[in-house]
N, C-alpha and C positions, 0 to 999 in steps of 0.2 A: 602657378604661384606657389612659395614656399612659406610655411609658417614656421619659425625656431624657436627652442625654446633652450632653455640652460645645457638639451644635455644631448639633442639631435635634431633635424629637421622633421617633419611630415610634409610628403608631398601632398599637396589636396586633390584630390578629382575634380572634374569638371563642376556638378553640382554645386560644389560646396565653394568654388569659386563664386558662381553666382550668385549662391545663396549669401556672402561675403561683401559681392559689391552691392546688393539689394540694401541690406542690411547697413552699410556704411552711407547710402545716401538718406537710409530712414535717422543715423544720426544714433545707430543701437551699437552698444559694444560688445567689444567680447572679455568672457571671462573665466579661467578654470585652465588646467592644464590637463596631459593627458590622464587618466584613470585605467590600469589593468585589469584585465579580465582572466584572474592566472588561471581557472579553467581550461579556457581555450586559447589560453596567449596572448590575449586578443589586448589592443590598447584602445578606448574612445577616445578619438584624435581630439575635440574641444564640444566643449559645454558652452552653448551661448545663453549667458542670462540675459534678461529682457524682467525685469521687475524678478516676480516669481516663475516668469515663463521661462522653458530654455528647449531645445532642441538638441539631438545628439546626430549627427550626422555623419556614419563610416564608421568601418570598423577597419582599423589598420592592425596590422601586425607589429608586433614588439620586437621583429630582428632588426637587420641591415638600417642605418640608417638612409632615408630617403625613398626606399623602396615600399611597395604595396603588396603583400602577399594574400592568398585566399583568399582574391575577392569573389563576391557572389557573382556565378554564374549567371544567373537572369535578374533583369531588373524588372520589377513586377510594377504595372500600374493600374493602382486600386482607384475605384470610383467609389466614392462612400459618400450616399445619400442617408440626410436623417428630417422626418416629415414632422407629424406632432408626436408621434409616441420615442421620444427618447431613446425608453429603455429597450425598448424592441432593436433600432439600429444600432445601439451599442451591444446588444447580448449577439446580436450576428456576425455585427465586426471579431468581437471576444472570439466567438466559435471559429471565424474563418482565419483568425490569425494564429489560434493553438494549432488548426490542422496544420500551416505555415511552417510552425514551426517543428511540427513532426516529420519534416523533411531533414537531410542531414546539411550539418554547420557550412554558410558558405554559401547556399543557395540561392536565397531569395535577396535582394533587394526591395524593399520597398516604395515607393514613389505616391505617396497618394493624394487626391482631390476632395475635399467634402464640399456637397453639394446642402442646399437648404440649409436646416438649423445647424448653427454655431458649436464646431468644439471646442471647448475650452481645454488646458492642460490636464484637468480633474480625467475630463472625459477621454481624452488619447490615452492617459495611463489606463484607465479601467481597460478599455478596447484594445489594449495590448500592441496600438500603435504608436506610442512613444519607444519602441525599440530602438535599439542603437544601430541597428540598420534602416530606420522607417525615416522619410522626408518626407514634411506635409507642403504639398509644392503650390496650392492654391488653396481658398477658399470664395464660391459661387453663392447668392442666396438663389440665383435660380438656374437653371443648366440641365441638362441631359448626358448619356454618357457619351456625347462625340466631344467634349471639351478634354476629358480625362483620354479618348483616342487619339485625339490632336496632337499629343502632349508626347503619348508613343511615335507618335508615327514621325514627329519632330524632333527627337531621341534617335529613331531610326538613322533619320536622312543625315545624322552627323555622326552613327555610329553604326554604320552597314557591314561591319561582319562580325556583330552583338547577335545575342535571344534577349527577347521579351514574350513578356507573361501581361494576361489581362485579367483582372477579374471586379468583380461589384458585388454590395452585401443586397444580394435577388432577397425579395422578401422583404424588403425593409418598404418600399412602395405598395406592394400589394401582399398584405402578408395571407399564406394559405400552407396548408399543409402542402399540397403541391410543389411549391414554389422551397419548401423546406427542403422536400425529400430530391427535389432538384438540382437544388445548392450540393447539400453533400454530394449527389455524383458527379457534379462538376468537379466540387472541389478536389476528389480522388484523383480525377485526369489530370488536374495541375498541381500536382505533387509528387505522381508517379514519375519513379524515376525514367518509365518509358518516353515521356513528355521532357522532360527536364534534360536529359540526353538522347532527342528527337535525332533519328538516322541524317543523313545530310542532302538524303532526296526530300523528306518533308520541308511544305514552305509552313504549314499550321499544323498542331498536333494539341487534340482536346479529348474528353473522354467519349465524345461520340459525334459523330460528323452525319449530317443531310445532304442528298442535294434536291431535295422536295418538302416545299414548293421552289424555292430557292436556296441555291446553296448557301447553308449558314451550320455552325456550331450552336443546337438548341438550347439557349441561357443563356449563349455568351460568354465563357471565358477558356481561355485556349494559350498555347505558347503558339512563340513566333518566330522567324529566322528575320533579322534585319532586312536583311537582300532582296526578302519578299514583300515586306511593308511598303519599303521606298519606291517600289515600283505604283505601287496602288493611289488613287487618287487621294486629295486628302478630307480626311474625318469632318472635318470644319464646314465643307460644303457638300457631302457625299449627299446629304438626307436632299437638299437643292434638286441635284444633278438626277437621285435617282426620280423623284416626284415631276421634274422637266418631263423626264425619258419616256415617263409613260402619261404623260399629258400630250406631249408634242410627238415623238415616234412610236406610241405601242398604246397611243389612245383609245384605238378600236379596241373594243372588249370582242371581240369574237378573232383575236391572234392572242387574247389570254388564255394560259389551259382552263384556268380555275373560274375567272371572273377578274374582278377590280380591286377586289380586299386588299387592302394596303399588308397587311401578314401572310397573304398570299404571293407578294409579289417583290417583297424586300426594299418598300419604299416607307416614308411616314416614318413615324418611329424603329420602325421594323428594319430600316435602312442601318444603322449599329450594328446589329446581327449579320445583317448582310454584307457588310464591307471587308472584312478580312479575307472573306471567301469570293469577293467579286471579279478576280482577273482571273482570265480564260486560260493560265496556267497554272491556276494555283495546286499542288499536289496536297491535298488534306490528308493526313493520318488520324486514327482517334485507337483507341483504346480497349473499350469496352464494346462487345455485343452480347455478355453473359456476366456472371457477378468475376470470374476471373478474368486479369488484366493480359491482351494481348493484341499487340501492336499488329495495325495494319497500316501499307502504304497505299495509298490512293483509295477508292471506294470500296467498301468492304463488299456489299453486298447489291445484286441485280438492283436496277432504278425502280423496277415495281414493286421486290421487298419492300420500300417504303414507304407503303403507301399504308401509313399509319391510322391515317384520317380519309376513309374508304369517301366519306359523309364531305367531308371539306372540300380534298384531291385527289379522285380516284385518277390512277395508272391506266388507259387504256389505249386503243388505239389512236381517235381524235387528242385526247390531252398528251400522249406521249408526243405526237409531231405538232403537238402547239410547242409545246415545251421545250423543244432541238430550237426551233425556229425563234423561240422568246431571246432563250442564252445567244444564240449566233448575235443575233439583232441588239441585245443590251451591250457585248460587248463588242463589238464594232463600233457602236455607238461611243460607247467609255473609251475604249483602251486601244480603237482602232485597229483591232487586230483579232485573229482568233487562234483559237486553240494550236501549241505546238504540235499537239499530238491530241489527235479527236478522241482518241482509245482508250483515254485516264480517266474521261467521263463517261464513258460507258456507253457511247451511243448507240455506236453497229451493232451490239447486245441486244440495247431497245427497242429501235425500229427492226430487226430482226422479230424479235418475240415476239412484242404488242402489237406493230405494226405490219409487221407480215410482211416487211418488205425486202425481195429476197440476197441473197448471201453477196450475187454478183452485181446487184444495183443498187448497194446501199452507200459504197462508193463516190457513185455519182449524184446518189440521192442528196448525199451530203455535201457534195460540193456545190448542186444546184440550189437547193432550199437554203444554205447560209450566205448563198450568192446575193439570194433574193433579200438576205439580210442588212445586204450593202447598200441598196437602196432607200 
């Protein structure tokens, strides 16, 4: 679709299509033409009033007519939950949109979902997501973060050789110091430019990657390669599929390394966390393993390195080959297949070390035991 005006066209993107025929069946107009941003060049394509509300959608370029310059390389989708303390989710949003925007011009797109209490326009300004790059694409009174993953991974499948970005204002449900000093090193890894122009072997790149108890990015927000999304099942039913898995195939709690803990085992709520990182080839990079940034591809460090939570899931010999045997078996299950290459996860390492099992029969060890997984 084209919009014209006295003195050149804008071509729309996708979104703002939508956002256009939404909007024409609610019977809302449009109003405003474009405004420059001589700063950075920049033109805001249209201003939709709606009484005193308006939305700015794109940032276009002030050359060529018809053409789209500088657009943001990642489209980011924010989950923004706000409970009864107001100000609490709004001073989070505020913080995680300035780090945002301490990234260079052009980067981010924004997309975001508010989940529970009502934004109003007062409050998107204050939280610095009324940006002229920010689309508020939903509003939930109740939801979790797979509505706001749904929405990515639905993005993806129509735009598979895109990046995206994910993140949520952490803290604003459970507010703790913890959960503070969390957020900011998340938010580092989704800013750094090491993230933001992830090598072309990463499918996810966050500031720190697990793969214990299950493979997940701890927090939760990470970049993405399209190509890897689309492959993955989808958000909408994941939490179903993983709580089936281990009801119906991995019921036995004595094939769990840990136990049944639903945050043990990437199902429950925990199942969010778990999904970007649940296909058997996914290549994780993260970032940090010290206060300097430095990118790794695939697992940084041995599988017992992480055994962070000695108390939760200790690394040893019985839970390392629960643990071979859990992944073979979830994704078989999932994605009917398994690992292109067993050596990204680190196994022959692990059953070497912990399990003592030796150099020339780990092999077969692995082909037997995720054999057994096929059943």
């Amino acid at each position: 679709a084209e919009v014209s005006n006295s003195r050149r066209k804008i071509v729309l993107p996708t979104p703002t299509q939508i956002a256009l025929e939404q909007m024409g069946k609610a019977g809302l107009t449009i109003g405003g033409g474009a405004s420059c941003v001589l700063s950075f060049l920049y033109c805001r394509s249209l201003v939709y009033d709606v009484g005193k509300r308006r939305s700015m959608l794109g940032n276009f370029h002030s050359g060529q007519a018809g053409t789209v310059a500088d657009e943001p390389k990642v489209r980011l989708f924010f989950n923004v939950f706000m409970g009864a303390d107001q100000t609490l989710a709004t001073n989070i949003v505020k913080e995680q949109m300035s780090t945002l925007q301490s990234a260079p011009p052009t980067t981010f797109t924004v997309d975001f979902t508010t989940i529970g209490g009502q934004w109003d326009m007062a409050l998107i300004d204050a939280s610095g997501l009324g940006c002229s790059t920010c689309h508020h694409r939903a509003h939930y009174k109740e939801g979790w973060e797979t509505v706001t993953l749904q929405s990515l991974y639905e993005y993806c499948t129509q735009h598979p050789t895109k990046q995206v970005a994910y993140m949520h204002n952490k803290g604003s449900f459970d507010p703790s110091k913890e959960n503070d000093n969390l957020r900011h090193f998340l938010m580092k890894g989704l800013v750094s430019q090491q993230c933001v122009h992830m090598p072309a072997k990463c499918s996810v790149c966050s500031s720190q990657f697990s793969p214990i108890p299950h493979p997940h990015t701890p927090g939760n927000m990470w970049h993405a390669k399209c190509s890897h999304i689309q492959r993955l099942l989808p958000p909408a039913t994941f939490e179903e599929t993983m709580n089936n898995f281990f009801t119906y195939q991995a019921g036995d709690t004595n094939i769990l390394p840990w136990g049944n803990a639903a945050e043990k085992n990437g199902r429950g709520r925990f199942s969010a966390e778990h999904w970007v990182h649940s296909h058997p080839d996914t290549e994780p990079c993260d970032v940090y393993a010290g206060k300097k940034p430095q990118l790794v591809i695939g697992i940084r460090r041995p599988l017992w390195k992480y055994n962070e939570n000695p108390k939760g899931w200790p690394v040893n010999a019985l839970t390392s080959v629960k643990w071979v045997r859990l992944r073979c078996l979830e994704w078989r299950t999932l994605y009917k297949k398994l690992p292109t290459n067993f050596s990204m996860w680190r196994f022959e390492e692990t059953l070497q070390k912990i399990a003592h099992v030796s150099s020339d029969a780990v092999g077969s060890w692995l082909n037997s035991n995720c054999a057994l997984a096929l059943t």
